[in-house]
N, C-alpha and C positions, 0 to 999 in steps of 0.2 A: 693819337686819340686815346682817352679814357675810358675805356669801353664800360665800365661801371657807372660813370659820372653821365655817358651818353645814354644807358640804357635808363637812368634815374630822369633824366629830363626828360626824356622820351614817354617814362611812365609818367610824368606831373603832366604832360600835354595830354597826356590822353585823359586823364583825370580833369583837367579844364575841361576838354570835351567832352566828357558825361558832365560835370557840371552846369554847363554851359546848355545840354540841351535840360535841363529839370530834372536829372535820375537824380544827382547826390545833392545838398546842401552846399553853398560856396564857401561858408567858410571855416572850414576843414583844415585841423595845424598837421601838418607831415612830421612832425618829432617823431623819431625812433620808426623812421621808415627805415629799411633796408635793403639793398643790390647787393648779394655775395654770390660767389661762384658756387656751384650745387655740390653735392659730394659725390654722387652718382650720377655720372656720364649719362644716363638713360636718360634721366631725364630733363637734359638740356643742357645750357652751359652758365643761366645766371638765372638768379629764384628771387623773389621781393614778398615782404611782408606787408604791402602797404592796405590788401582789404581785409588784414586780422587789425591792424592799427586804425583802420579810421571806423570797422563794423560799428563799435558804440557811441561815438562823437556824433556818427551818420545816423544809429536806430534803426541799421540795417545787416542783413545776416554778412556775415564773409564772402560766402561763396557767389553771393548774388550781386555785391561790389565786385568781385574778379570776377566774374562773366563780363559785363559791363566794360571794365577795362579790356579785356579779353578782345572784346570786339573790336578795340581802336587800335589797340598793338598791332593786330594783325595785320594791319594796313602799311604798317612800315614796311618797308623794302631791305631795312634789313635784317630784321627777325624773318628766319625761317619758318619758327614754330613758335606757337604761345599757348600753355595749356595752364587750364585750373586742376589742380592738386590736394589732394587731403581735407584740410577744414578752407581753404582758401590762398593757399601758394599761388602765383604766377609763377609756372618755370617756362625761361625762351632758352629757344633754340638761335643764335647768331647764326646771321650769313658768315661763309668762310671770306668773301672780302672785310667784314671787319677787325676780324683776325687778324687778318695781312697784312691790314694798314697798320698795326701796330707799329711793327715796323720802321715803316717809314716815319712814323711819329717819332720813335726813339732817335733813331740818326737824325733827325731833323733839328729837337730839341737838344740832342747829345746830354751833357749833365745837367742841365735844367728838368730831364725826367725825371717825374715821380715828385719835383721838389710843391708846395700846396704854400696857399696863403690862409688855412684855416687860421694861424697864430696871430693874427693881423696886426699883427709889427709890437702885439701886447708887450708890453715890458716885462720881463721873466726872470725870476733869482732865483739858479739852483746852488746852494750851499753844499758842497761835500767835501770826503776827507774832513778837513778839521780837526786835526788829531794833533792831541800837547804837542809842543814843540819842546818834547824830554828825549828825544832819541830816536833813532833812524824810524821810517814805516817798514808795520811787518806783513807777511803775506794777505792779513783779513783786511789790513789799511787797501792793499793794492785790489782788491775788490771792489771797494768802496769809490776810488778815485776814477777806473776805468768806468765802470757805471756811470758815476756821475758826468766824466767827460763826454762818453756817447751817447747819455742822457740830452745834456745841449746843444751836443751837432746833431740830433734828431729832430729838437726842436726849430731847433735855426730852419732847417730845410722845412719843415712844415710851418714855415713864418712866424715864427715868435723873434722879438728881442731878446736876447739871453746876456746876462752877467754870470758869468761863474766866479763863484765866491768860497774863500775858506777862512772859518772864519778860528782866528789864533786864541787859543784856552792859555791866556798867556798869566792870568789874574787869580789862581786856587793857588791852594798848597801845594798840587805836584811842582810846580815851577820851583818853589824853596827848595823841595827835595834834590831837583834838579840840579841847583844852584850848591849845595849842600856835596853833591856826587862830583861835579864839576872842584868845589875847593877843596876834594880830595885828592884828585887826579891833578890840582895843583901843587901840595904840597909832595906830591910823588915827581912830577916834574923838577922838583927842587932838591931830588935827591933824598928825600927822605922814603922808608922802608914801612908803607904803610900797611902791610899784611893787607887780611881776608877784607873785603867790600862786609860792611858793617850791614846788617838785615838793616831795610826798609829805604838803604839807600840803592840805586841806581846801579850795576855790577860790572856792566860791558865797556867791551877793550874803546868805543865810540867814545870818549869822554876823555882817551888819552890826549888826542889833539888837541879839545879844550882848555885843558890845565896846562899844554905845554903853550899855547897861546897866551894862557895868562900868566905865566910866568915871564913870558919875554914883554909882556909890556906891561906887569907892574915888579918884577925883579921878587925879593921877599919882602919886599911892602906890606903885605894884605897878611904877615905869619902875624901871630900872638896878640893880632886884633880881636876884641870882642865880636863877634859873629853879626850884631847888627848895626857895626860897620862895613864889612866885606859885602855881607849880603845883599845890600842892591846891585852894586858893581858885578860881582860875579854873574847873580841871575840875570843881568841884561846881557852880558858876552854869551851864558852859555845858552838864553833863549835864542838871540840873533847867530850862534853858531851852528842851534839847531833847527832851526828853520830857513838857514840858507842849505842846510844838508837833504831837507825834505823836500824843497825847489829842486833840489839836483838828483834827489829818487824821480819824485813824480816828471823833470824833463824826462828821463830816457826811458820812461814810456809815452812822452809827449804829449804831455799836461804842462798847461798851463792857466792860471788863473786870470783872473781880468782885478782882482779886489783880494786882499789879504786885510781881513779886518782884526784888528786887537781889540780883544775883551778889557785888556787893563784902558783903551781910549775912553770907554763909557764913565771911567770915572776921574780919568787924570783931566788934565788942561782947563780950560776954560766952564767947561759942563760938566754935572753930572747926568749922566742920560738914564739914569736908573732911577734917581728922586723924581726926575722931571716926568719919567713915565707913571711910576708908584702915583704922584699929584692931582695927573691925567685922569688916572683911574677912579681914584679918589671921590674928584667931582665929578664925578659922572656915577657916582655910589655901587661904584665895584669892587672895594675896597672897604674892610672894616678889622675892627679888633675883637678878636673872638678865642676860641679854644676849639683843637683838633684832639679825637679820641685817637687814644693810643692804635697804631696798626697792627693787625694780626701778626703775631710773628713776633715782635718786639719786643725785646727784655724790661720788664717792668720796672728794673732798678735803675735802667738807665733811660726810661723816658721823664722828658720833663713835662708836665704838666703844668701850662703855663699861658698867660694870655700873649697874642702873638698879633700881627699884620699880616693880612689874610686878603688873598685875591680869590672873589665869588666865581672860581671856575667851575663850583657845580652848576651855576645858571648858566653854561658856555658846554654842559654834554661830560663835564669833568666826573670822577668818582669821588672828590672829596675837594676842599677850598685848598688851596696852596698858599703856602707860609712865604712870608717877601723880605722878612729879617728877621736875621739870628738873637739869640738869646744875648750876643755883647753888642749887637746894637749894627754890626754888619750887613750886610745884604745875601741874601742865600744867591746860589747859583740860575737856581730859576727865574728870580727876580731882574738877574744880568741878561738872562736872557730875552724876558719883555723885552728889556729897554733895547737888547739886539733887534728885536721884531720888529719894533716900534723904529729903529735907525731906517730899518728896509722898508716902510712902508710911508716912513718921509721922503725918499728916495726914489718915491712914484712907483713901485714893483706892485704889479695888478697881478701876477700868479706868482706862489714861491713855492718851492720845493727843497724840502732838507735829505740828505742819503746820510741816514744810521747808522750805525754798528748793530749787531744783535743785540749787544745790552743796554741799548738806548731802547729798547722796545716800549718801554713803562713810561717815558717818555712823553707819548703821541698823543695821547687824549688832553696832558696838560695844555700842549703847543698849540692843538688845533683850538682848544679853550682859549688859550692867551690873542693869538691873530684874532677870531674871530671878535675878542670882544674890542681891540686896540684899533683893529678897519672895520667894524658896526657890521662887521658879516659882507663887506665890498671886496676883502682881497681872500683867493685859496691860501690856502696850505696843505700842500701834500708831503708824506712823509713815507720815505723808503725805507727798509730797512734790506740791507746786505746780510744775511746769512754766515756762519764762517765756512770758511775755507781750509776743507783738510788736506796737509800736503806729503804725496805719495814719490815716490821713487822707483820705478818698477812693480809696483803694490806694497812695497812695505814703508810704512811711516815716517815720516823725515819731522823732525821735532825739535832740534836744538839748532845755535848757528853759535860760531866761537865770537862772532865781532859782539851781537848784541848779548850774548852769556844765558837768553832764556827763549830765543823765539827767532826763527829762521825771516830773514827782513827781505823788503819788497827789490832791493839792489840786488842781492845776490839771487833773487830768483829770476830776475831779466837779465844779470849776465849769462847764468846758465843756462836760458834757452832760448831766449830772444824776446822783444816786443812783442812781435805779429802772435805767438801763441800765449803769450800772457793775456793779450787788451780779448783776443777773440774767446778762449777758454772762460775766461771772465765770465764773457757774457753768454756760453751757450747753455745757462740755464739760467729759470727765474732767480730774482736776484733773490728773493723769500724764501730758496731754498738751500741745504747745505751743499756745498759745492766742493769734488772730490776734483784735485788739481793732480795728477800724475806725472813731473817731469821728465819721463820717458818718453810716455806714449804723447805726450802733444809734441814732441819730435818726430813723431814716425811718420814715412812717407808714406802712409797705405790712407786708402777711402776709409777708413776705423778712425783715423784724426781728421777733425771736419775742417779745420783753420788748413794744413795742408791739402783735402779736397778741393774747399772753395777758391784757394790761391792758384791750384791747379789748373781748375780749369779754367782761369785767365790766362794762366802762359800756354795751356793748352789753344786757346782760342788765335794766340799769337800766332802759333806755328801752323796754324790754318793759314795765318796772313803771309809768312812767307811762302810756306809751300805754295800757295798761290801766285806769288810772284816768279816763283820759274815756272809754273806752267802757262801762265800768263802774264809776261812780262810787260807787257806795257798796262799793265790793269792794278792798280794800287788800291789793295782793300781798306786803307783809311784817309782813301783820296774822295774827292766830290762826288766822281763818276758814281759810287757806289748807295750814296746818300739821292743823288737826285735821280738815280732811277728807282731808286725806292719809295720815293712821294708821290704817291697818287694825283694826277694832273686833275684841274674839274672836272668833270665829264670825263677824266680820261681811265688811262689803266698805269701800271705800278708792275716794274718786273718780281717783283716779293707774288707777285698772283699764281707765279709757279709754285711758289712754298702750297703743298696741300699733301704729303705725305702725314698720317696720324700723328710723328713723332714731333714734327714740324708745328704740327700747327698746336701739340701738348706744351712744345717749351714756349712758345710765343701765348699761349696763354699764363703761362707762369710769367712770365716777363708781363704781363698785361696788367698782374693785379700788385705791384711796386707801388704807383700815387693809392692804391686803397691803403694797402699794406703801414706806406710812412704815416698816414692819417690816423690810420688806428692804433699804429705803436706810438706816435707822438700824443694823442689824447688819452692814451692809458699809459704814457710816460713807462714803457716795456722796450726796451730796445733790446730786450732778448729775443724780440719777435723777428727781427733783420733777422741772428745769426742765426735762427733756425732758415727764415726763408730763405737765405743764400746757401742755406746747405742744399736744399731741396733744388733750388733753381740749378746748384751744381751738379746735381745726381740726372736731371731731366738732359742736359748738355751732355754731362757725361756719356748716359744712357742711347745719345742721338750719335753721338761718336762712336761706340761701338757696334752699333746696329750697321755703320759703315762698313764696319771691316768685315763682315758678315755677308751684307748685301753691298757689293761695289757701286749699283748702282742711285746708294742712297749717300754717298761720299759726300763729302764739302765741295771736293772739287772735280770736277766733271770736263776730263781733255774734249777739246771741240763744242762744246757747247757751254758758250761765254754767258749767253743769258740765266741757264740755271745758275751756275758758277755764281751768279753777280747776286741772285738772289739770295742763295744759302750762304755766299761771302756776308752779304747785309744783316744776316739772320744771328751769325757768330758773332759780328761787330754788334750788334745789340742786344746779345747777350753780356759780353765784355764790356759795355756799358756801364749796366744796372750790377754787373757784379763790380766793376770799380766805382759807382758812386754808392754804394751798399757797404763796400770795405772802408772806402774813404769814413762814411759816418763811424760807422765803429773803431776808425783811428787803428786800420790794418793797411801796411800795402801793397797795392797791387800788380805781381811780378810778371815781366813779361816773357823769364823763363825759370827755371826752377830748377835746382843743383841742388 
């Protein structure tokens, strides 16, 4: 059961039924109704806004819509209580059997819990990462790529289609520089003594396997060539070098993509897809030749003033038009990026979502300018931004790495302390804010590291299951026995009816509000909102486990009396559930003992 989703229909029947007898008007939109759980216990266990939402639609007060409803609720059997509150709250008070069915609902459904078809199958492109392929990712990249990954296993579960996409900045000038650091580290492969890494080129020891590759397969061919001969050849080894090296960061955190688009495709082969979009634009008179004033800040010696091709993103929310070709006749970067938006939205993608760097921030108003005017305002775009990431040692700074020469990379911070507290530390904060990474303490086994908490008390909840198995040996806690006495028959009863201790029936409400929980982190695209709840869901478990050792008679497992046993066995196994389909999303896993 979803006891949010059932108290929500429950209040729309009653609301038919004022309707129905003449109190309200019928047709009444329920947008931005709400069912959340209260914050004060007192006064009940779930609160709705729905006669502050419909008072002015209706031209009737609040409080006198929730009386009204007031009266029909009460009639359920399974609200104990229903009171009007303040300017107009419904808070109810649940029967303890709908609590209990939880339960059985979770073992029933097993990881189908919590999973929602709000996404309804929409087609959905989250683009992240996306970073040059000049050289390994460093710890702010591995921000970006776990986000975005638990980004789309959150959507998937609340029913979207998802493509994850990265898309390759294969086509600027960093790539030459690349290519440029690479045919150095070539002619040093060939034995030559080429001192200090020259400023502006590329300086890390990453680049030595490049040039010793390209020395074995083009010998000293590529010496005492003019440069724009070498330079295609080289830039394409050392781009395809390093973007199979960033495949092989982002696997072992266990990313992978669906699409790896190149920037250089929009305008090599067959098409240009950045004319063809500019064109687009064009006829549809989005597009003109104009002059932008100098921006604040700008050296006046080095602006040019000058007539330009100009995309009308002020009429799209923008702060100024955007420029769509250079002064040699080029295409600016922005303008590649249309015709990227424009690929995605040939492509059928009805929601997109790009995850930023911080200094993409400037960024956002262009994009949301560009989509909405290239889908006539039919497809989103939402846009993340990842924060950096400062990386600690015990508290004190960790800031250089010798492989890449300026910036500690996303490889050697998962070999030093693993996946599970990389993908989880990631995410337990907004991603909007600056994130303090300590590779100490997300090793430490204490409840102080939440990725160790939450991991715990899944292997914790194991060792319930065996100890359960020598006191009850023919009784297998993730066998049927344990699941179908847990489902309430029609008419019937459900051994979960013994669960009615406070602490019991606290964590089975925390377990209750997961399908609200993934629904609201998938429509505000937050998947930091999991790894808070699973820390929380861990502390309620935790919390139920020590109150055992205290009071015996509140234990897991209870010699001689099989039926409590079977209920509290039920209650752990769905806990251990929602915490492994909860780690699953965020691409953590979940251990069944802990060393």
């Amino acid at each position: 059961m979803n006891v949010f989703a059932h108290v929500e229909d429950r209040i729309r029947a009653a609301l038919a039924a004022v309707q129905a007898a003449g109190d309200l008007p019928a047709d009444l939109a329920l947008s931005g109704v709400e069912v959340e759980p209260v914050k004060d216990a007192k006064h009940g266990d779930v609160a709705s806004n729905i006669a502050m939402v419909l008072a002015k639609p209706a031209g009737a007060k609040p409080r006198d819509i929730a009386d009204k409803l007031a009266v029909e609720l009460r009639k359920e059997k399974g609200f104990d209580r229903v009171e009007v509150a303040g300017p107009g709250f419904l808070n109810i008070t649940l029967a303890l059997r709908l609590w209990q069915d939880v339960v059985g609902t979770i073992l029933e459904a097993g990881g189908a819990y919590g999973r929602s078809s709000i996404g309804g199958d929409d087609p959905t492109n989250v683009e992240y990462v996306s970073a040059n392929p000049t050289g390994p990712m460093h710890v702010g990249h591995c921000r970006g790529a776990v986000f975005g990954d638990a980004l789309a296993n959150l959507l998937e579960f609340a029913g979207y289609q998802v493509t994850r996409e990265y898309y390759i900045n294969d086509a600027g000038g960093q790539v030459d520089v690349l290519a440029r650091s690479a045919y150095l580290r070539y002619r040093e492969a060939l034995g030559e003594d080429i001192g200090a890494i020259p400023e502006g080129l590329y300086p890390g020891d990453y680049l030595k396997p490049v040039g010793e590759a390209l020395a074995k397969a083009h010998g000293p061919s590529l010496l005492g060539k003019p440069e724009r001969d070498w330079l295609p050849d080289v830039r394409q080894a050392a781009s395809a070098a390093m973007l199979a090296q960033i495949k092989q960061d982002l696997a072992a955190l266990n990313i992978r993509h669906d699409v790896f688009f190149s920037e250089r495709s929009l305008t090599s082969g067959n098409r240009d897809e950045v004319a063809e979009t500019i064109k687009e634009l064009r006829a549809r008179g989005l597009v003109l030749e104009g002059r932008l004033e100098r921006p604040k800040g700008h050296d006046a010696d080095e602006w040019e003033d000058r007539e330009q091709t100009l995309f009308k993103a002020t009429a799209f929310g923008d702060d100024v038009d955007r420029a769509l070709m250079k002064s040699d006749g080029s295409y600016t970067y922005f303008a590649a990026d249309m015709a990227y938006h424009h690929n995605k939205l040939e492509r059928g993608f009805r929601h997109l979502i790009n995850v930023f760097g911080a200094d993409h921030a400037g960024y956002i108003k262009r994009m949301k300018a560009a989509v909405a005017a290239l889908s006539g305002g039919t497809v989103d775009l939402d846009i993340k931004v990842c924060q950096l990431v400062r990386l600690f040692r015990g508290g004190e700074p960790v800031k250089m790495s010798k492989r890449s020469g300026t910036f500690v990379t996303l490889r050697e911070v998962v070999d030093e302390v693993g996946r599970d507290p990389v993908r989880f530390m990631m995410l337990y904060r907004k991603n909007d804010a600056t994130l303090d990474f300590d590779l100490a303490k997300v090793i430490e086994q204490s409840k102080d590291n939440p990725v160790f908490y939450v991991q715990y008390a899944h292997a914790r909840a194991h060792s319930v299951f065996r100890n359960a198995r020598e006191a009850f040996p023919d009784l297998d806690p993730l066998g049927p026995e344990i699941m179908e006495t847990s489902v309430r028959a029609e008419h019937g009863s459900a051994v979960t009816e013994l669960l009615r201790d406070a602490g019991e029936i606290d964590l089975i409400k925390r377990l209750a509000q997961f399908p609200r929980l993934i629904e609201g982190a998938a429509r505000a695209h937050e998947p930091h909102r999991l790894a808070f709840y699973l820390n929380d869901l861990a502390a309620d478990f935790h919390t139920l486990w020590s109150r055992g050792n205290d009071l015996p008679h509140l234990r897991f497992i209870q010699a001689g009396e099989r039926g409590l046993t079977t209920a509290r066995l039920a209650l752990v196994r769905a806990t251990a559930q929602v915490i492994t389909s909860g780690l699953g999303i965020l691409g953590v896993h979940s251990p069944s003992e802990m060393r």
